[in-house]
C-alpha positions in Angstrom: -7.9 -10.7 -8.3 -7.7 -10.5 -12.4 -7.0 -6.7 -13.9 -10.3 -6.0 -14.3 -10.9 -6.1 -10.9 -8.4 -4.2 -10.0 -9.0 -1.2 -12.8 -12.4 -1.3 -11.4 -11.4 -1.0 -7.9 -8.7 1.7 -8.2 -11.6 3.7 -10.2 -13.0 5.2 -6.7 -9.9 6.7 -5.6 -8.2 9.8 -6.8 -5.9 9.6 -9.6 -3.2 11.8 -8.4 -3.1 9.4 -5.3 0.5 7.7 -4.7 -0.1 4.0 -4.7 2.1 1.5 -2.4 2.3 -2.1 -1.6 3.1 -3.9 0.6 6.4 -7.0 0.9 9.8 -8.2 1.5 10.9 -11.7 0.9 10.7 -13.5 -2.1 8.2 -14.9 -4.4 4.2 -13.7 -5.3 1.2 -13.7 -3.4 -2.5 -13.0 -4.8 -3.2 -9.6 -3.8 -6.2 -8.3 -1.5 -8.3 -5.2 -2.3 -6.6 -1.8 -2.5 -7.6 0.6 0.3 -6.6 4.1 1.6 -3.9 4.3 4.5 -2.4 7.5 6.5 1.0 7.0 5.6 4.3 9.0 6.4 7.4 9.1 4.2 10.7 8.1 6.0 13.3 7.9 3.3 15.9 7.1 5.8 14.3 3.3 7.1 16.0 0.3 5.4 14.9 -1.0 2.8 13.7 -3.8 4.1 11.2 -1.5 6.7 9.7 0.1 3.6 10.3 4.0 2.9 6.8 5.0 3.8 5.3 3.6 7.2 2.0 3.6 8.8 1.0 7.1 9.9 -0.9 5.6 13.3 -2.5 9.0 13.5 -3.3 12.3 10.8 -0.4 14.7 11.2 1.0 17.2 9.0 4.4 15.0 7.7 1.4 12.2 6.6 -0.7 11.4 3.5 -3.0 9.3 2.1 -2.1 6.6 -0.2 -3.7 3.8 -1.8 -2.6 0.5 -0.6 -2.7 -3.0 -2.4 -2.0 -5.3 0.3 -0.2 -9.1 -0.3 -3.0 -11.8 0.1 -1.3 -13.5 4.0 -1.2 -17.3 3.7 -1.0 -19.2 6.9 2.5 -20.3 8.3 
C-alpha cells in the first residue's frame, strides 16, 4: 500500500478514532487495509499481548478503533 492509499482509506472513518496496529517480532511487513475492530483496553497485558485486545463482543469497557493490520506471509 503507498500513502496515498492509505490517506485515502483512513478518509471514511472518524477522525477522533484511536488507530492501532497490529505486531511483535521484528522486521516490516506490507500492511493490509485499515478496518474498524471492537476493542477493549487492558493496560495491564504484557507487552508482548498488546494493551488493547479484541473485544469478541460490544460491551460497555469496549470501543471502536481503526485497525491497520501486518500483511501475513506464509511460514
Amino acid at each position: 500500500m503507498k500513502v496515498r492509499e492509505l490517506i485515502e482509506a483512513l478518509k471514511q472513518f472518524p477522525g477522533d478514532m484511536p488507530v492501532l496496529t497490529d505486531g511483535y517480532e521484528t522486521g516490516f511487513e506490507e500492511i493490509r487495509p485499515p478496518k474498524i475492530v471492537e476493542v477493549k483496553h487492558e493496560p495491564k497485558k504484557p507487552y508482548y499481548e498488546g494493551e488493547y485486545q479484541d473485544a469478541e463482543e460490544k460491551s460497555g469497557a469496549s470501543m471502536k478503533a481503526v485497525v491497520i493490520f501486518r500483511n501475513r506471509r506464509p511460514e
